[in-house]
ZAMARNU-154070 format. One record per residue (C-alpha): x, y, z. Coordinates in Angstrom, 2 decimals. Each point is the difference from the previous one (the first is absolute). Example, Ala and Ser with C-alpha at 12.3 -4.5 7.8 and 13.67 -1.06 7.14 Angstrom:
<kekes>
[[12.30 -4.50 7.80]] [[1.37 3.44 -0.66]] 
</kekes>
This chain:
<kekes>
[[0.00 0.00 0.00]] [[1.04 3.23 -1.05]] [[-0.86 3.30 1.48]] [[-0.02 3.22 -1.58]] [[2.24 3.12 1.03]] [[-3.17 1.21 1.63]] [[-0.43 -2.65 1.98]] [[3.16 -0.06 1.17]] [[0.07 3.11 0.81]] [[-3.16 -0.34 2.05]] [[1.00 -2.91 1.82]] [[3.17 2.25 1.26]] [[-2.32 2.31 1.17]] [[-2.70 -2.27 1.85]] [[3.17 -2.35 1.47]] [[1.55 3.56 1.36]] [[-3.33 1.01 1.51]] [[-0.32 -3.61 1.68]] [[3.08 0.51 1.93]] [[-0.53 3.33 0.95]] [[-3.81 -1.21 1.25]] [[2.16 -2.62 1.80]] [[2.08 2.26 2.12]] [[-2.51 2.85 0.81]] [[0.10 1.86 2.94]] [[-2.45 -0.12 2.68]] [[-1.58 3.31 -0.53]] [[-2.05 2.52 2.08]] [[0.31 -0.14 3.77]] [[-0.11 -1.50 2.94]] [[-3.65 -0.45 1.91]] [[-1.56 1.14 -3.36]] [[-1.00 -1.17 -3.40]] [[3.20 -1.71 -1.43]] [[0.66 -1.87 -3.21]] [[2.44 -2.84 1.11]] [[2.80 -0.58 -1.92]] [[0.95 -3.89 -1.12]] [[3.80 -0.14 0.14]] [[3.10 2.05 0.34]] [[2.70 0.43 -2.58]] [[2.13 -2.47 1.90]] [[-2.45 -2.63 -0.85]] [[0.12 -0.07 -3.90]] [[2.01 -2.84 -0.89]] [[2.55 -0.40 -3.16]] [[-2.40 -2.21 -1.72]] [[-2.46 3.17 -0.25]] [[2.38 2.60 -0.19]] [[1.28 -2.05 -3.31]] [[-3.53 -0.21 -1.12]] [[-0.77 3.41 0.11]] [[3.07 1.42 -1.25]] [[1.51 -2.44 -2.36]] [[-2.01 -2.35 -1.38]] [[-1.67 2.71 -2.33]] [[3.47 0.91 -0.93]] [[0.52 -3.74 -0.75]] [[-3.14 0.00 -2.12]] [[1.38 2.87 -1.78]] [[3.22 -1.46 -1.13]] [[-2.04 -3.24 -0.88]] [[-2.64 1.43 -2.02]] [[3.09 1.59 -2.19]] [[1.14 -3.30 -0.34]] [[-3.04 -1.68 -0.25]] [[-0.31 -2.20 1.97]] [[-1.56 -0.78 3.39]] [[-0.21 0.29 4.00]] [[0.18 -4.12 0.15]] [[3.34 -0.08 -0.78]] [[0.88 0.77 3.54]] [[-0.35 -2.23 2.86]] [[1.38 0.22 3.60]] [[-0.27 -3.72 0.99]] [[4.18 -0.10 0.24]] [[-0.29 2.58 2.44]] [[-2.51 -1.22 2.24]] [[1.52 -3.58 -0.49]] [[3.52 1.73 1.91]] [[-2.30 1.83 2.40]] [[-1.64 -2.96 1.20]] [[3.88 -2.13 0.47]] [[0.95 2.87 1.51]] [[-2.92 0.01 2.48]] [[0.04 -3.24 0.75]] [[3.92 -0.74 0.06]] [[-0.39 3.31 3.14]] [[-2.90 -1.71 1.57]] [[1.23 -3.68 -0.07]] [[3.20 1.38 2.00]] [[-0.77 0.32 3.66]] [[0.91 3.71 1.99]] [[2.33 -1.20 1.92]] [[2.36 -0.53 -2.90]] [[-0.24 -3.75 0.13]] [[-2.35 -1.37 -2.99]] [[0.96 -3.29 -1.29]] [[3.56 -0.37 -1.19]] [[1.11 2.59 3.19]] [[0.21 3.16 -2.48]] [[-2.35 3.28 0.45]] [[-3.18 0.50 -2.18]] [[1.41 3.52 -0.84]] [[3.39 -1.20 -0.67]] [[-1.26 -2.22 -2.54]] [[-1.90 2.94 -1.68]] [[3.08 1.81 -0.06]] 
</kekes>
């Protein structure tokens, strides 16, 4: 699926307004009518800072080249996220774990 520069350009805008609606403010004050805010600014992860700021970039350069978003997958990254998380929780806190080496060693 293709989408047109339009499109695109209107996703950008919609994904941008997402985050911002994401991290609002609490706003009015206290002991009166407020509107309360969701999140703070802290809280937006990479995944949606990447979706909001580069993936219509991405489509962009794609549509150029026609071709599509499928191309891309992140399975290899979650795939070393998910060793990683389990080679640091299979260790024990003490430093011990199995074979007498530290879980965060082994990361390292």
């Amino acid at each position: 699926m293709y989408l047109s520069e339009e499109e695109i350009n209107q996703f950008e805008i919609d994904a941008q307004n997402w985050i911002r609606t994401f991290y609002c403010p609490t706003q009015g004050y206290m002991n009166s009518s407020q509107i309360l805010g969701l999140y703070r600014k802290e809280d937006v992860t990479p995944y949606m800072h990447v979706f909001a700021k580069h993936v219509p970039q991405f489509l962009h350069q794609l549509k150029k080249k026609d071709l599509s978003l499928q191309v891309f997958s992140t399975s290899s990254i979650e795939k070393k996220n998910h060793k990683q998380v389990r080679l640091f929780f299979g260790g024990t806190t003490m430093g011990g774990g199995i074979d007498g080496e530290s879980a965060v060693y082994k990361i390292i």
